[in-house]
C-alpha positions, 0 to 999 in steps of 0.5 A: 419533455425529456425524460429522467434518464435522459436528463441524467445522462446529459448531467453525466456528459457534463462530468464526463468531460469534467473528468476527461480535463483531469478534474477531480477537485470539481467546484460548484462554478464548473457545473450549472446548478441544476447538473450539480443537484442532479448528480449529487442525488443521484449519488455521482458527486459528493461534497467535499466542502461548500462548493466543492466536489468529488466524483463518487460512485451511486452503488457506494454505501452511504459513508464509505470512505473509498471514492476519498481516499481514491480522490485526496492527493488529486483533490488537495492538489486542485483546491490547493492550486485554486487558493494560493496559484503557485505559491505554496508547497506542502510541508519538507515532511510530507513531501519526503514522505510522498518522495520515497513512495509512502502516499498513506493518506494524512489526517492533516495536511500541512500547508505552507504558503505566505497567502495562509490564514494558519487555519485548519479547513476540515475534509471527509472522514476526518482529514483536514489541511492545515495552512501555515503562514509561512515564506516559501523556498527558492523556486529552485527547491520545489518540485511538482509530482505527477498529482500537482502536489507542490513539494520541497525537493528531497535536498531541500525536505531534508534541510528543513524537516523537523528532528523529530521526523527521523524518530517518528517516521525513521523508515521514510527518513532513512529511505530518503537518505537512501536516494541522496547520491552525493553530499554535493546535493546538500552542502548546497542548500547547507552551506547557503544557508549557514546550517550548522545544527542542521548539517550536524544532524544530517551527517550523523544520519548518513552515518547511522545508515552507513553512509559514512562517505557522505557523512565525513564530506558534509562535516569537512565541507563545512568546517572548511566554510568555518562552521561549528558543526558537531555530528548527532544521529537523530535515530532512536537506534542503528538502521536495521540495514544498511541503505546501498548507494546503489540502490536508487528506489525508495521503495525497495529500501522502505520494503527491507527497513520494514522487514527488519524493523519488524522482525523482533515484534513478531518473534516476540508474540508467534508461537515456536515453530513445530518443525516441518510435519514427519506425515507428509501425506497425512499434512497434505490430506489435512489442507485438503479436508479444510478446502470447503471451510477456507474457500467459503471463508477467503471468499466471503472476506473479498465479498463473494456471494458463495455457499457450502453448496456452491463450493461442493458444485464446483470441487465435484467437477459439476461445473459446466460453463458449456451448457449451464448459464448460471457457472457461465455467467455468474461471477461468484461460481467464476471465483468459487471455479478459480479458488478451486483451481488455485487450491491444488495450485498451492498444494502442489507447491506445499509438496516441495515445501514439506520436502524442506525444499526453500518456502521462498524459492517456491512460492515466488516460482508458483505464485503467478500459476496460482493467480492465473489459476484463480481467474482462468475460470472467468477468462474462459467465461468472458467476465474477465479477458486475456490479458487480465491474467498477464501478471502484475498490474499495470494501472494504480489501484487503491483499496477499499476503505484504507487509508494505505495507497499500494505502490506505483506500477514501477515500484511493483517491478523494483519491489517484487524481486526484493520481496521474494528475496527477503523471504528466501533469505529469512530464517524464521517461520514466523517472519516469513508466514506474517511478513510473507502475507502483509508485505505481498498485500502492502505491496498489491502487486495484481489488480485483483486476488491481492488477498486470496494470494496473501492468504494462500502464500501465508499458507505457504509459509505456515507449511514451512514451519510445521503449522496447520493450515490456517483459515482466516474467519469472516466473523473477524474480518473487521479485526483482520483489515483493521489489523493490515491497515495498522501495519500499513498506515502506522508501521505497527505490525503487532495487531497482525501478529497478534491475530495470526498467532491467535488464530494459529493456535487455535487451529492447533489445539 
């Protein structure tokens, strides 16, 4: 009789190649009931809805949000294709939103197909699909991105969005305007189609972006076919930027729409800058005394199992990989190994700032020595390998719990060069110590130490306008990730603001 584990394992084959097929939508008739039961108690499947699943991990913390999240946009794309085939497609809203890079998990999805029942079918942690009855467009005008999700093309999204998507979403309206090279992409579908209104509020958005070319083209194109048009800007207010028609990514015009879109709320909250300290020395020895609280505190956040007394083992240069088993193999001496590392790293780097040297010219020159510092430790150990310390990532990642998917790996590459940039070019100190952490965290550009290096480019930035440095405290983590997801799902960066500014004060009273 076979054992429990070997059972186990052949229940696992089965989802192995489940998996190796590309499923991740996986329904009760792929697996035989007694396999389904087994992985589900075990904790490898979870149910999404009667009869169908998702491969999850058995260590997650019953309720944890992560393997869904992970999973939505292929899972949706999977019961989506089982129940309507190939006739449906997702809203002209959410598709724009997927096409310019913004793949925050919705908590409804709109569906539109001719085969709908207008019924709402209710997910995990309150995420649902929402099915409109509804004719589809042309073949043509649908495309299907790299997860099956069926989309209205940007041309197509564009002509049939709802007005009120340019007010309550106008940094993925505008980036999506942004990627429209001619207004012979349009005048197509409007001028088929005898779109008037439509063609009206299309030119008056090219031109808030100031796009004023493709803007006189559609009104002229369709006066000539003998429309009435009349040009109306559906923004609430003036683009922040003006959107290139060079620049072709979404995401680097989504990533300067938000550094300017938030820049007033923060200089309305955070306290005035002091200016750069006169006692360089006495700075520097202030960030050095704070080394043991910060390290304690950055590390606990990201979920390592460190003390005082591990941190002081490793800061005195007891660390001995060679001969002692417990700094060789255990992960959480590797980390406390590398933040020790990465701390001289950066204060290297505040030398220069506190000079009055460019904050953002030294952090983008020294931020990959810090990341390599941060994990050479386990490299050297065996924990991690070689090539883990090669830069940005080159696979997707995802974040525990949020709702907020990082951009794609050649986004990363567009977007980076952009953000140091906008923080060499930025004026205020507070823009640049907010902006410079939830931007780089918004990004994820490493697969792992996302937040470590947020925390210490923050730092960075803080030193450039006179401001202590600042620990981040475990006992607010929960405020501190809500905070970052807010920005990251809603655009709204006033909790974050608020929460640095409180914990800056604090440090300097």
């Amino acid at each position: 009789m076979a054992a429990p584990s070997e059972k186990l394992a052949e229940s696992l084959e089965v989802l192995k190649t489940l998996q190796e097929n590309g499923r991740i939508s996986i329904r009760s008739v792929d697996l035989s009931r007694v396999h389904r039961e087994r992985l589900v108690d075990k904790g490898y499947l979870q149910e999404v809805m009667k009869g169908w699943y998702i491969p999850t991990r058995p260590d997650e913390i019953a309720g944890e949000s992560t393997a869904w999240y992970t999973s939505f946009w292929h899972f949706c794309a999977g019961y989506l294709e089982t129940r309507f085939g190939q006739s449906w497609s997702l809203s002209p809203e959410q598709s724009i939103k997927l096409q310019v890079g913004n793949r925050t998990v919705p908590l409804q999805l709109y569906v539109r197909s001719p085969n709908a029942n207008n019924k709402i079918t209710n997910l995990l942690h309150g995420t649902s699909i929402v099915e409109i009855k509804s004719s589809l467009v042309q073949k043509a005008e649908i495309i299907i991105d790299p997860d099956g999700l069926r989309l209205f093309s940007m041309p197509s999204s564009l002509v049939n969005c709802a007005e009120d998507f340019y007010r309550r979403n106008s940094t993925d309206a505008r980036a999506a305007l942004g990627m429209v090279r001619d207004a012979s992409e349009l005048l197509s579908p409007l001028l088929e189609g005898g779109h008037s209104i439509v063609a009206g509020r299309i030119a008056g958005a090219f031109r808030n972006i100031g796009r004023d070319r493709i803007a006189d083209e559609i009104i002229k194109s369709m006066r000539a076919a003998d429309y009435d048009v009349r040009e109306n800007d559906p923004f609430e207010a003036k683009s922040p930027v003006i959107i290139s028609s060079r620049e072709r990514s979404p995401y680097v015009h989504r990533i300067r729409l938000m550094w300017q879109s938030m820049r007033e709320p923060i200089l309305s909250v955070f306290p005035a800058s002091p200016g750069l300290p006169k006692d360089t020395d006495a700075y520097l020895k202030q960030t050095a005394d704070t080394y043991l609280q910060d390290a304690y505190n950055s590390l606990s956040i990201e979920g390592y199992k460190v003390s005082a007394e591990l941190i002081e083992h490793v800061r005195h240069g007891n660390w001995n990989p060679e001969n002692e088993e417990n700094d060789r193999n255990h992960k959480n001496a590797m980390a406390a190994r590398g933040y020790w590392q990465a701390y001289q790293a950066v204060q290297a780097s505040l030398k220069d700032i506190l000079k009055g040297d460019n904050a953002g010219v030294i952090v983008d020159r020294d931020h990959s020595t810090w990341y390599r510092e941060l994990f050479a430790p386990s490299v050297t150990a065996g924990i991690l390998k070689a090539p883990d310390l090669a830069g940005y990532r080159n696979i997707p990642i995802y974040i525990r719990r949020s709702m907020h998917v990082p951009p794609n790996v050649d986004a990363v590459r567009d977007i980076m060069p952009v953000f140091f940039e906008l923080l060499m070019e930025e004026q205020e100190p507070a823009v640049r110590i907010v902006l410079g952490h939830f931007v780089f965290v918004y990004i994820h550009p490493y697969v792992d130490g996302n937040g470590r290096i947020g925390r210490f480019l923050m730092n960075a930035m803080l030193a450039s306008g006179g401001f202590p440095w600042t620990v981040v405290p475990l006992e607010q983590r929960d405020r501190y990730m809500n905070a970052l997801e807010i920005a990251s799902t809603q655009q709204d960066i006033l909790p974050f603001v608020a929460f640095i500014s409180d914990l800056v004060r604090a440090t300097g009273r």
